[in-house]
PyMOL Python script that loads the backbone (N, CA, C, O; Angstrom):
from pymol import cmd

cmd.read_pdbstr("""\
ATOM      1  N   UNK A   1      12.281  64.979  28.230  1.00  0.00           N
ATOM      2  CA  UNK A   1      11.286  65.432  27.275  1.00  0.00           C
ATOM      3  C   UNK A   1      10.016  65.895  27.977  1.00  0.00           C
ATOM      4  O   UNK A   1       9.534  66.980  27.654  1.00  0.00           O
ATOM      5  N   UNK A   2       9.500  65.220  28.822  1.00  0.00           N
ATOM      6  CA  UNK A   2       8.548  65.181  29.552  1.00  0.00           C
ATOM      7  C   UNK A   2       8.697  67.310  30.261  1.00  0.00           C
ATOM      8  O   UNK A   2       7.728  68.068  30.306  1.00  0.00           O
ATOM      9  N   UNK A   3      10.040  67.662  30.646  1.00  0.00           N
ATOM     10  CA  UNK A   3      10.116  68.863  31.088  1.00  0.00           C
ATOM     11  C   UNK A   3       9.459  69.521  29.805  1.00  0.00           C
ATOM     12  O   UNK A   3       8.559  70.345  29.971  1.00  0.00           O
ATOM     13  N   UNK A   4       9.924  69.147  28.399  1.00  0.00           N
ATOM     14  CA  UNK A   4      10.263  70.085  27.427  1.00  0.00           C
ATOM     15  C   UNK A   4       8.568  70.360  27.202  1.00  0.00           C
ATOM     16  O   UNK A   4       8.115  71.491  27.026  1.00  0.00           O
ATOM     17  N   UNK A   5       7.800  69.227  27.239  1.00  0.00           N
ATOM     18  CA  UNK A   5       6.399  69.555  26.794  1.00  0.00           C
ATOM     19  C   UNK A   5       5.697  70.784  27.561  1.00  0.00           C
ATOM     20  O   UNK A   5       5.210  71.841  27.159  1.00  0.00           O
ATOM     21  N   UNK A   6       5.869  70.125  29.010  1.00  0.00           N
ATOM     22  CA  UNK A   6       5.091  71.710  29.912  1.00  0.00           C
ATOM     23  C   UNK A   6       6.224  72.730  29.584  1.00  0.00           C
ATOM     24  O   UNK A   6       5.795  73.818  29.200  1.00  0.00           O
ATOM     25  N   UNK A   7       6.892  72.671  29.620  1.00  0.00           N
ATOM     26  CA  UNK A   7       7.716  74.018  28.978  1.00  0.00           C
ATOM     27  C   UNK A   7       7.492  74.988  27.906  1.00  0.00           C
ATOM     28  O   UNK A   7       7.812  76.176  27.903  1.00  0.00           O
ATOM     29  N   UNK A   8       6.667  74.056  26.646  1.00  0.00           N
ATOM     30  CA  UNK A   8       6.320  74.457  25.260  1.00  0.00           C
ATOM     31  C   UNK A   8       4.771  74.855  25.759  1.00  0.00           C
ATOM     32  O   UNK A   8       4.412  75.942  25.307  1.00  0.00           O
ATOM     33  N   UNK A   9       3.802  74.189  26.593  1.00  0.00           N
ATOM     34  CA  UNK A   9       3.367  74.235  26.635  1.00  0.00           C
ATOM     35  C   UNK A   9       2.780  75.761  27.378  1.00  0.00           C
ATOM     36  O   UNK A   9       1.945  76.632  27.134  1.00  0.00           O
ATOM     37  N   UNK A  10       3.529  75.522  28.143  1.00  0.00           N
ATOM     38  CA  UNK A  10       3.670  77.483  28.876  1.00  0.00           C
ATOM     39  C   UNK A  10       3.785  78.203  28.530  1.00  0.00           C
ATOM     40  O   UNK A  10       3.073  79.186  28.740  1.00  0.00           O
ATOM     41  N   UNK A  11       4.894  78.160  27.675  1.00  0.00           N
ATOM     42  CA  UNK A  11       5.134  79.703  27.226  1.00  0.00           C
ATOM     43  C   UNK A  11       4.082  79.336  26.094  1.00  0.00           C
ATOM     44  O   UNK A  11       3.213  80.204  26.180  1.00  0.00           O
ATOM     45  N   UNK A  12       3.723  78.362  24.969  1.00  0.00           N
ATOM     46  CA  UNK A  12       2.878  79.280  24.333  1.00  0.00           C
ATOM     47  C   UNK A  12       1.098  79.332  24.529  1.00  0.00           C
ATOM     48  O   UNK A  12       0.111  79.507  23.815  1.00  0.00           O
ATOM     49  N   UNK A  13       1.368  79.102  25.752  1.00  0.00           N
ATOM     50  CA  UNK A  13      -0.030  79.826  26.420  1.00  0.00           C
ATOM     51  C   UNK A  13       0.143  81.569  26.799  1.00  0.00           C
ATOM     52  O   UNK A  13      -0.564  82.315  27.476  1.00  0.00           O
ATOM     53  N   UNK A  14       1.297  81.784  26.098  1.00  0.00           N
ATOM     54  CA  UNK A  14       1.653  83.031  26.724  1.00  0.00           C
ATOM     55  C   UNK A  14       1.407  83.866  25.599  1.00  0.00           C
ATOM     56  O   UNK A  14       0.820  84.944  25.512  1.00  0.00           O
ATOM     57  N   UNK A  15       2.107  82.986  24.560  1.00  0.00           N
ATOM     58  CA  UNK A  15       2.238  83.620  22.896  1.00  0.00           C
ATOM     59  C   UNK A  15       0.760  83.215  22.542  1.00  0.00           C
ATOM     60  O   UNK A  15       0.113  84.102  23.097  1.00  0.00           O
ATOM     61  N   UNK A  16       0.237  82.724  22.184  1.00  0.00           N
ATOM     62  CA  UNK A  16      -1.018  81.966  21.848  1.00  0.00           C
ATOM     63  C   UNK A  16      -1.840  80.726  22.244  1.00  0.00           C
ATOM     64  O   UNK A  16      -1.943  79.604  21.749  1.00  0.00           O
ATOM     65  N   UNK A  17      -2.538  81.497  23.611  1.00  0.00           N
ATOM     66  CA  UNK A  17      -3.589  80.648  24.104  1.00  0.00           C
ATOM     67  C   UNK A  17      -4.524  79.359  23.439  1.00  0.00           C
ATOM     68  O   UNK A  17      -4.882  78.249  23.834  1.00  0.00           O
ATOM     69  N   UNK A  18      -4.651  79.957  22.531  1.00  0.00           N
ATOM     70  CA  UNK A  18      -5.986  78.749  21.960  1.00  0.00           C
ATOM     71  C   UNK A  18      -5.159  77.762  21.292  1.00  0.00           C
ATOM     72  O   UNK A  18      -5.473  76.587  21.482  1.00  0.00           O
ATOM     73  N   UNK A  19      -4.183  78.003  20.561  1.00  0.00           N
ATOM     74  CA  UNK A  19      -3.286  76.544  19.911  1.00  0.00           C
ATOM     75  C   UNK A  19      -2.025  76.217  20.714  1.00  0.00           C
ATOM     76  O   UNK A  19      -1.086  76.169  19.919  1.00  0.00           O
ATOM     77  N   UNK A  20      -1.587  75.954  22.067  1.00  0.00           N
ATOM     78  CA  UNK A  20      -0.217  76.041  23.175  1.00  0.00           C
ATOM     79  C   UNK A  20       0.281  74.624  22.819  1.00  0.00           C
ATOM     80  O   UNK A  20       1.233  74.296  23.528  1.00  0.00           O
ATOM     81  N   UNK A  21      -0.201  73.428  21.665  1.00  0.00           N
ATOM     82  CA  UNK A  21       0.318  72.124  22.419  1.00  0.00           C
ATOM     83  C   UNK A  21       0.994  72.088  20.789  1.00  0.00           C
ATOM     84  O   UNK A  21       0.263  72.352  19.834  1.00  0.00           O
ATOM     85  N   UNK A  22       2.508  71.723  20.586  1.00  0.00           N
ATOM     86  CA  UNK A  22       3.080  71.029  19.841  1.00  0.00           C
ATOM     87  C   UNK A  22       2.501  69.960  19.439  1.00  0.00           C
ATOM     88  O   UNK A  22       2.543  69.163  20.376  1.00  0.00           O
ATOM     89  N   UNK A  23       1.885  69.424  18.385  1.00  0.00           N
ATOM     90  CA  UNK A  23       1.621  68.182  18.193  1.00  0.00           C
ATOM     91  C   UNK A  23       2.641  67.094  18.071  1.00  0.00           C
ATOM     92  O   UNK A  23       2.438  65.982  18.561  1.00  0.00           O
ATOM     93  N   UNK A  24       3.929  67.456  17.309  1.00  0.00           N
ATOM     94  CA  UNK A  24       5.592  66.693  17.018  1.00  0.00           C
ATOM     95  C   UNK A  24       5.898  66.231  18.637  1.00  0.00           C
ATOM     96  O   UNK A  24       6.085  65.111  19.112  1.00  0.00           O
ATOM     97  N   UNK A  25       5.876  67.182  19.088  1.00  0.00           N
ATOM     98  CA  UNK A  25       6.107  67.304  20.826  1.00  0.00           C
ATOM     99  C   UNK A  25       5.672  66.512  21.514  1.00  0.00           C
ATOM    100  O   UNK A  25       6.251  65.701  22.236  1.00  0.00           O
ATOM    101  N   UNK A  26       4.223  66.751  21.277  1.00  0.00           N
ATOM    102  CA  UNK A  26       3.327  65.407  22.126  1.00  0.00           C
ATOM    103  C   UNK A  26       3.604  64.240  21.709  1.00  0.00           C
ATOM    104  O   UNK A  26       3.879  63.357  22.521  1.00  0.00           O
ATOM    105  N   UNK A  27       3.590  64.051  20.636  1.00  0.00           N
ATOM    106  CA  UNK A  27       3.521  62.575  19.554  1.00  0.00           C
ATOM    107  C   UNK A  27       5.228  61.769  20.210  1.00  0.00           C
ATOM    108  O   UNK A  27       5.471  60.654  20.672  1.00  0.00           O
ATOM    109  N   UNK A  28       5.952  62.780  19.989  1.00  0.00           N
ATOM    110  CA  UNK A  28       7.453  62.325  20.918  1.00  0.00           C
ATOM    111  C   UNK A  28       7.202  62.005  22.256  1.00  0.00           C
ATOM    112  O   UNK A  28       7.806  61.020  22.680  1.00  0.00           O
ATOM    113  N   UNK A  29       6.232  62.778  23.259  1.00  0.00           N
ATOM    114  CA  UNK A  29       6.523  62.934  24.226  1.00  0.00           C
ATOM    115  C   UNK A  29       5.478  61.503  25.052  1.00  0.00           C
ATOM    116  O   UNK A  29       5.640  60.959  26.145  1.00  0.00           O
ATOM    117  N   UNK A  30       4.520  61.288  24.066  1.00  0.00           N
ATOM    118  CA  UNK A  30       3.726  59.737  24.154  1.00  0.00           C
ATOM    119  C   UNK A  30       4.509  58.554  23.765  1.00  0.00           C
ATOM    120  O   UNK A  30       4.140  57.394  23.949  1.00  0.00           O
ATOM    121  N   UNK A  31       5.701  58.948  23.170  1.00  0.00           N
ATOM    122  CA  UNK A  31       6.309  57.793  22.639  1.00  0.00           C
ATOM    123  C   UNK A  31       5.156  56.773  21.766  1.00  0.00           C
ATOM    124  O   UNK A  31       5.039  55.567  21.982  1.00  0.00           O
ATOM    125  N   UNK A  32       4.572  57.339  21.026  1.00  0.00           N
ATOM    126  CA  UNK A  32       3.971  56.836  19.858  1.00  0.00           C
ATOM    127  C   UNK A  32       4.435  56.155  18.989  1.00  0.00           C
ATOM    128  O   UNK A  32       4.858  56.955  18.155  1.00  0.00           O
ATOM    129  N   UNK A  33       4.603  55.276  18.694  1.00  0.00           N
ATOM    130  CA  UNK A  33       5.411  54.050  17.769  1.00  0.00           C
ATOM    131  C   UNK A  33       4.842  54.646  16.511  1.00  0.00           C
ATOM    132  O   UNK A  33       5.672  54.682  15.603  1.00  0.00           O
ATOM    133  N   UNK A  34       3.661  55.122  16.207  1.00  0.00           N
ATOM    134  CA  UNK A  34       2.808  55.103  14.783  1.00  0.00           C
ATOM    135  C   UNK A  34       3.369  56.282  13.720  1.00  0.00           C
ATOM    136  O   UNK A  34       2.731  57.310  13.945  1.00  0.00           O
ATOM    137  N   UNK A  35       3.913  56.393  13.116  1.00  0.00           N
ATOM    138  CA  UNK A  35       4.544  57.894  12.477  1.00  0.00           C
ATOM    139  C   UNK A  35       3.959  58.937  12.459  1.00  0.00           C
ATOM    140  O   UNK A  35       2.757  58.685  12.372  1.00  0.00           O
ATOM    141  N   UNK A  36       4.153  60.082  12.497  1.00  0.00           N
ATOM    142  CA  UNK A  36       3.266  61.005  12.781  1.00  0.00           C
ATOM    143  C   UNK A  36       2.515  61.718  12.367  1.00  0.00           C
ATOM    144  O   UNK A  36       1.639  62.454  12.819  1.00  0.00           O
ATOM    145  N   UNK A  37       3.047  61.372  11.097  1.00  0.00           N
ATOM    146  CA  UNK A  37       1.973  61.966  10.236  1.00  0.00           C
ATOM    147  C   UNK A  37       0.519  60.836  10.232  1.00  0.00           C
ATOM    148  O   UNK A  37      -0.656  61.197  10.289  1.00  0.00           O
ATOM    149  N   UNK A  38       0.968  59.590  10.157  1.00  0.00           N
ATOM    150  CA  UNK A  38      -0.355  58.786  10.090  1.00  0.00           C
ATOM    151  C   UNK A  38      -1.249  58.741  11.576  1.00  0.00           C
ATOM    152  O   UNK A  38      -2.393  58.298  11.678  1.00  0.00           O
ATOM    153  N   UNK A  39      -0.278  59.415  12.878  1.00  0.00           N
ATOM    154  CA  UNK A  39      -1.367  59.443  13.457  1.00  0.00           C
ATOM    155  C   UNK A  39      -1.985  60.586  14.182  1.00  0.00           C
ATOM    156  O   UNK A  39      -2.920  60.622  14.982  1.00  0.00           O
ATOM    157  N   UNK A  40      -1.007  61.756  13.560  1.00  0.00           N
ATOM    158  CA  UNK A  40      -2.018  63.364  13.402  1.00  0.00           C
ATOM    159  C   UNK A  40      -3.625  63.522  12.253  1.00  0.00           C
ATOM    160  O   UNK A  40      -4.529  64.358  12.227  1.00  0.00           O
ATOM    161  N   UNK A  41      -3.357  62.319  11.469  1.00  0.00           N
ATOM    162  CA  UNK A  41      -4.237  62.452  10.664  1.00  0.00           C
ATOM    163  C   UNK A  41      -5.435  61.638  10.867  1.00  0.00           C
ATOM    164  O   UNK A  41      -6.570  61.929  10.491  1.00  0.00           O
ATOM    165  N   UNK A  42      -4.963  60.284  11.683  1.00  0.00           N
ATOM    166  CA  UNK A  42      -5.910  59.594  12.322  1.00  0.00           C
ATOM    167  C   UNK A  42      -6.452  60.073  13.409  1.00  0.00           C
ATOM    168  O   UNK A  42      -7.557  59.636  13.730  1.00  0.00           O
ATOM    169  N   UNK A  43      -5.876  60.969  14.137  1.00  0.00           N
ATOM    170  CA  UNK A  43      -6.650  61.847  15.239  1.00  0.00           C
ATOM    171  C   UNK A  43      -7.530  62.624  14.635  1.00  0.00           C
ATOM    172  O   UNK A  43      -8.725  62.337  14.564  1.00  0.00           O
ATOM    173  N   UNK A  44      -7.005  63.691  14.140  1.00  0.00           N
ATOM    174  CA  UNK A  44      -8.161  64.770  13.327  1.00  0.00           C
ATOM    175  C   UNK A  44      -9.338  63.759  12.733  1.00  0.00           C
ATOM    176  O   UNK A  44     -10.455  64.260  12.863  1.00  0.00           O
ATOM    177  N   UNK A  45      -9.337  62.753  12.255  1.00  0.00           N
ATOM    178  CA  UNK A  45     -10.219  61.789  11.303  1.00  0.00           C
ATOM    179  C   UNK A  45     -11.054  61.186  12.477  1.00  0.00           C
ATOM    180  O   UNK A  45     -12.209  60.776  12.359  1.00  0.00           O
ATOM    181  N   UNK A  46     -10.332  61.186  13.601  1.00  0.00           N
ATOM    182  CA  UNK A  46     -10.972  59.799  14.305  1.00  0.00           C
ATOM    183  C   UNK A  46     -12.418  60.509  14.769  1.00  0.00           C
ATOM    184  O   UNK A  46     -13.593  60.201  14.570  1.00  0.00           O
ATOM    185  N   UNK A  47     -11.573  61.934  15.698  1.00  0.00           N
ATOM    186  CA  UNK A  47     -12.473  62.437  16.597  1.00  0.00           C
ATOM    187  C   UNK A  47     -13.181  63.705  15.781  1.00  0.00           C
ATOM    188  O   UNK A  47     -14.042  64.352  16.378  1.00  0.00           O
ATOM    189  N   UNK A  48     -12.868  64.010  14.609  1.00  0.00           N
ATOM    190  CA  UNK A  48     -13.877  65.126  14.072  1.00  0.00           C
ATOM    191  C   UNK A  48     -13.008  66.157  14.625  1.00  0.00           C
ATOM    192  O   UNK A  48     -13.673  66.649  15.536  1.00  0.00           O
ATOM    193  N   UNK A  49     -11.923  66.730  14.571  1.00  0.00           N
ATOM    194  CA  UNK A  49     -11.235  67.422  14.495  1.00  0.00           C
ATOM    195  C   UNK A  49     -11.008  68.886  13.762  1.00  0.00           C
ATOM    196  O   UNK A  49     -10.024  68.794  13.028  1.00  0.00           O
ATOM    197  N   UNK A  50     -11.463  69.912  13.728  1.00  0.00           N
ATOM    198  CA  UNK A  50     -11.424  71.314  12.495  1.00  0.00           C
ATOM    199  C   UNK A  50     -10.164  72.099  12.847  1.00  0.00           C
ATOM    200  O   UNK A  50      -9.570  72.579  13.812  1.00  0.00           O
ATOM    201  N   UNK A  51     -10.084  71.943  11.364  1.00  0.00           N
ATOM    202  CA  UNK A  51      -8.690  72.968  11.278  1.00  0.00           C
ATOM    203  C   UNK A  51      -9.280  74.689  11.769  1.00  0.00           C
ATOM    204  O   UNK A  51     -10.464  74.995  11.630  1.00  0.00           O
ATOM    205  N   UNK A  52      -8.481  75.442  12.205  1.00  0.00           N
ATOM    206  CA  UNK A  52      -8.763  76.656  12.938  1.00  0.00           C
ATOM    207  C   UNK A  52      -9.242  76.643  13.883  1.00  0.00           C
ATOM    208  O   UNK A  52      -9.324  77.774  14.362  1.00  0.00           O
ATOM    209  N   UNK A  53      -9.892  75.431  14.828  1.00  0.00           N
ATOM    210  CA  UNK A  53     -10.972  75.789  15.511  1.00  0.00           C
ATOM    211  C   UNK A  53     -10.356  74.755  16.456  1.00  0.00           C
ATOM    212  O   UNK A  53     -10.218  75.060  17.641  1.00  0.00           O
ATOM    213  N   UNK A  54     -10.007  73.652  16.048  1.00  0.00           N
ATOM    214  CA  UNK A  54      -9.255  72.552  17.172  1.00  0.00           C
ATOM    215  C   UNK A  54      -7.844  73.046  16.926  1.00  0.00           C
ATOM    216  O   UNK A  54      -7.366  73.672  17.871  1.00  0.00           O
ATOM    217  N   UNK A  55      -7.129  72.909  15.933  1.00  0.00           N
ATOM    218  CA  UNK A  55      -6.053  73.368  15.503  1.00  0.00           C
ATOM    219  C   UNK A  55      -5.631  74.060  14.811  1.00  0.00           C
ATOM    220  O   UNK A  55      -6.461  74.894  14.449  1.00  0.00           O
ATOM    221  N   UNK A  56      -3.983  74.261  14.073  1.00  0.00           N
ATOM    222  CA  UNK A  56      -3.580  74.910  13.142  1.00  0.00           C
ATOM    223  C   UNK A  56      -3.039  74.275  12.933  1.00  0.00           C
ATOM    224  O   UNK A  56      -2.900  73.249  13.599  1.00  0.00           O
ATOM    225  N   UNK A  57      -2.189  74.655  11.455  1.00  0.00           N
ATOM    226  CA  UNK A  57      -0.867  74.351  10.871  1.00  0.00           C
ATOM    227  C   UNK A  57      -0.150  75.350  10.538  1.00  0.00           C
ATOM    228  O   UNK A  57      -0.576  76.504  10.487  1.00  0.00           O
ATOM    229  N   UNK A  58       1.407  74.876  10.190  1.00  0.00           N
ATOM    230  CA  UNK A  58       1.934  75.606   9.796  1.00  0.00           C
ATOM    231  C   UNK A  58       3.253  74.766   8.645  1.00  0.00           C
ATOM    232  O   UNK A  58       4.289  74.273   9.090  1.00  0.00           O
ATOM    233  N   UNK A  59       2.958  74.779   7.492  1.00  0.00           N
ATOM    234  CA  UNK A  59       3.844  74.439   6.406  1.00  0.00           C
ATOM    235  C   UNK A  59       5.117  75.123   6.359  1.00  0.00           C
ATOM    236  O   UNK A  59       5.058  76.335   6.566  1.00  0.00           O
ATOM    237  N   UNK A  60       6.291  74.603   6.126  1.00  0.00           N
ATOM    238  CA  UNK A  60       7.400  74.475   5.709  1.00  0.00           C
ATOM    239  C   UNK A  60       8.295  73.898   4.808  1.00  0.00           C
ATOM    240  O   UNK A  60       7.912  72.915   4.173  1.00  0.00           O
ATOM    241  N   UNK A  61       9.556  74.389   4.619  1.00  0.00           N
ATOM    242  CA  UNK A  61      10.399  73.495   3.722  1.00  0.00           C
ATOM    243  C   UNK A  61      11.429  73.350   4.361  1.00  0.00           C
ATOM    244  O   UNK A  61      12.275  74.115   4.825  1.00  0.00           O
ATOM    245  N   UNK A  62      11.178  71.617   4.325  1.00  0.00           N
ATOM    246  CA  UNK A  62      12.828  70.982   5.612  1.00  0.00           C
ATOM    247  C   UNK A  62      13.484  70.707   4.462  1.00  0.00           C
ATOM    248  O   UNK A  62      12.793  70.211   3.572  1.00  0.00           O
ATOM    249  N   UNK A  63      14.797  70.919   4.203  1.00  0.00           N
ATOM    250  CA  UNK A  63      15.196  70.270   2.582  1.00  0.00           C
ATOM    251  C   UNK A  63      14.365  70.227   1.683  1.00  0.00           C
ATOM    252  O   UNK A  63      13.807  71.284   1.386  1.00  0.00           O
ATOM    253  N   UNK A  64      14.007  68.953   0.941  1.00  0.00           N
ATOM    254  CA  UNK A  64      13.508  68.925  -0.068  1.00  0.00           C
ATOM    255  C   UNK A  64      12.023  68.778   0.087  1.00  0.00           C
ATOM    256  O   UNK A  64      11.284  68.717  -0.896  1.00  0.00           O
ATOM    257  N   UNK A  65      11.455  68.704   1.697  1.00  0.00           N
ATOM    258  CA  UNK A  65      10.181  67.761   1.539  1.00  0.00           C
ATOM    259  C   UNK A  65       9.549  69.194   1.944  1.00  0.00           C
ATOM    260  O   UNK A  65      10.150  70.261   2.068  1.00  0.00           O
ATOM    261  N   UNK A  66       8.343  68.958   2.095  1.00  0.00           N
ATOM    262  CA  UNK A  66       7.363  69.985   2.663  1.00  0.00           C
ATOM    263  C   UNK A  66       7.213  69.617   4.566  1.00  0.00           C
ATOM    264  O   UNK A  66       6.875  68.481   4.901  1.00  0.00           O
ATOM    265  N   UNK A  67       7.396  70.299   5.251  1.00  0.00           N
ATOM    266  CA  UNK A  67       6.882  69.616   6.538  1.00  0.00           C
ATOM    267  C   UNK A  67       5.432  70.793   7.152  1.00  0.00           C
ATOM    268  O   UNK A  67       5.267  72.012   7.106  1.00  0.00           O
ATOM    269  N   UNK A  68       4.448  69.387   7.804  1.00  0.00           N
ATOM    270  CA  UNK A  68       3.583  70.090   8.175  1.00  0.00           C
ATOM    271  C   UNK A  68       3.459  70.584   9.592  1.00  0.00           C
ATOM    272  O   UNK A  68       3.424  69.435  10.031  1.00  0.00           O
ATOM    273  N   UNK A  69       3.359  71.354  10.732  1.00  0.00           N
ATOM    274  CA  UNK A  69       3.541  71.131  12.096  1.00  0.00           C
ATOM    275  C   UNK A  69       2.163  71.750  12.029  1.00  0.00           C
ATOM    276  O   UNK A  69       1.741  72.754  11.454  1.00  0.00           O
ATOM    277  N   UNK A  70       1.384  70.494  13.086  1.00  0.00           N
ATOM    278  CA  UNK A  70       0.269  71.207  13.664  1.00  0.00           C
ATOM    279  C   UNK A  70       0.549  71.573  15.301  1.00  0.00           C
ATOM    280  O   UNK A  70       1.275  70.921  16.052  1.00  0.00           O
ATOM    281  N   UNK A  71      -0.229  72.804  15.651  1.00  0.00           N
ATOM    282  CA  UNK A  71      -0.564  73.099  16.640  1.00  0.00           C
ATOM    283  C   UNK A  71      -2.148  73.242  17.130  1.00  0.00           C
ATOM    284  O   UNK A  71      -3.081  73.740  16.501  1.00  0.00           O
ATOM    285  N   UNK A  72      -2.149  72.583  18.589  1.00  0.00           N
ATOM    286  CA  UNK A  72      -3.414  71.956  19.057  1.00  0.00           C
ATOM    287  C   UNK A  72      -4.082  73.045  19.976  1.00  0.00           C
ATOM    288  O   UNK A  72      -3.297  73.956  20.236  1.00  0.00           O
ATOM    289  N   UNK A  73      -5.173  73.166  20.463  1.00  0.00           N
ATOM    290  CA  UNK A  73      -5.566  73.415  21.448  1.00  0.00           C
ATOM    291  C   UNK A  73      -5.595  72.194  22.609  1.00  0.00           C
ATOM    292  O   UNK A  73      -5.524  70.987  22.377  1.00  0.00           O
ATOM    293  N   UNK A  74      -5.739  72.934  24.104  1.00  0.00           N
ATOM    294  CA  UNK A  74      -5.672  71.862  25.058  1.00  0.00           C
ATOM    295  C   UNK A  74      -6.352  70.519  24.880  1.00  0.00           C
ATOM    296  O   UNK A  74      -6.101  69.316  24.955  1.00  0.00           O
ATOM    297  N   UNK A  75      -7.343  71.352  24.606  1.00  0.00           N
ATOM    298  CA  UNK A  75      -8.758  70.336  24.388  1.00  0.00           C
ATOM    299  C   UNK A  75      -8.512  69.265  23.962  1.00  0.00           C
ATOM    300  O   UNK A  75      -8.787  68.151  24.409  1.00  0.00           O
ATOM    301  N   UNK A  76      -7.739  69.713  22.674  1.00  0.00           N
ATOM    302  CA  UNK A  76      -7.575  68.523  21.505  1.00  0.00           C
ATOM    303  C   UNK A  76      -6.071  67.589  22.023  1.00  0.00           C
ATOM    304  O   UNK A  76      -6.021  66.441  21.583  1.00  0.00           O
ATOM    305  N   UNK A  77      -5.246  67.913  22.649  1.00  0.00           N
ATOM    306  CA  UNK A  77      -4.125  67.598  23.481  1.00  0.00           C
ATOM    307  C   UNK A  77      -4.122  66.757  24.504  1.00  0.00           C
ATOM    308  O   UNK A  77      -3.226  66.053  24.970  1.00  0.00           O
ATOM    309  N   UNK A  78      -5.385  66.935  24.841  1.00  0.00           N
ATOM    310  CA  UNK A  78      -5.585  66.022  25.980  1.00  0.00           C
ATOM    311  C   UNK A  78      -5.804  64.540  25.761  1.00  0.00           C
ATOM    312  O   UNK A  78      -5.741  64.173  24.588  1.00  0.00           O
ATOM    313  N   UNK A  79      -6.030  63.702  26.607  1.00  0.00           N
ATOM    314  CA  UNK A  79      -6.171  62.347  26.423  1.00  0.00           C
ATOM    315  C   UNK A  79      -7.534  62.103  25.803  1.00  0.00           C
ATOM    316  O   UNK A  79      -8.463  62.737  26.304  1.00  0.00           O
ATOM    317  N   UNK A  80      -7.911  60.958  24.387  1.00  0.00           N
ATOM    318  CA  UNK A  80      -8.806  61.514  23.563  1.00  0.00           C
ATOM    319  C   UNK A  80      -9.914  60.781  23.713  1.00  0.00           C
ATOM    320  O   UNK A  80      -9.954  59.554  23.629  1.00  0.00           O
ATOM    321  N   UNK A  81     -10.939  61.590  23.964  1.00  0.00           N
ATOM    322  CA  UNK A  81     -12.179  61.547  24.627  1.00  0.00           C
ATOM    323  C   UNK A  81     -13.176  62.437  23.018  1.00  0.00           C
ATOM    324  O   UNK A  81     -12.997  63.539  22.499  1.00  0.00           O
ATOM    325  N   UNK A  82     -14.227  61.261  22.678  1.00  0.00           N
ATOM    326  CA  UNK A  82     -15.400  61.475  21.848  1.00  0.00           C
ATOM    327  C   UNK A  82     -15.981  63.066  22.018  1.00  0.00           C
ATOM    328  O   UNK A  82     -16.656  63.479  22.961  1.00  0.00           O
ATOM    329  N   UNK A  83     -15.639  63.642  21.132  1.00  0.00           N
ATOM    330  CA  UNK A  83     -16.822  65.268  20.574  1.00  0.00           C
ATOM    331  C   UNK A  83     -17.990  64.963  21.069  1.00  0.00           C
ATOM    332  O   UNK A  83     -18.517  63.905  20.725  1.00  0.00           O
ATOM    333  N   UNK A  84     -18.497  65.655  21.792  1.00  0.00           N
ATOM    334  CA  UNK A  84     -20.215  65.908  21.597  1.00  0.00           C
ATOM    335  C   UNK A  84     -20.662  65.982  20.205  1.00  0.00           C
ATOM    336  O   UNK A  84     -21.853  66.159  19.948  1.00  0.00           O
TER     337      UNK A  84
END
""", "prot")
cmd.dss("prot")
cmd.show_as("cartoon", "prot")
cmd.util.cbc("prot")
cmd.orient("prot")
């Protein structure tokens, strides 16, 4: 997994610089026990996080549910360190 992240992470610095980090990806790739939705949302919450500007999303329909995938900038990807 660990390959797959810098992998995702490359090419979409290629496709789109400012959002390159899978959040699903990372959250797998930390082996995060916490589900992911509760702790994509506790990140954005914790550290002051803006949609467009730290990240994106992108909504879907997996079966029946809605799924959300955010995509990060580095910044926000990185190991999490307090906003100015």
């Amino acid at each position: 997994m660990k390959n797959s992240i810098k992998q995702t992470i490359t090419l979409n610095l290629l496709d789109n610089p400012t959002h390159p980090v899978n959040a699903r990806e990372l959250h797998e790739w930390l082996n995060v026990e916490t589900p992911f939705s509760m702790w994509i949302k506790r990140r954005i919450e914790e550290y002051g996080f803006t949609q467009d500007v730290d990240f994106t999303v992108n909504k879907f329909v997996n079966g029946k549910a809605t799924q959300i995938d955010y995509f990060l900038t580095l910044d926000m990807g990185s190991p999490p360190l307090k906003k100015p």
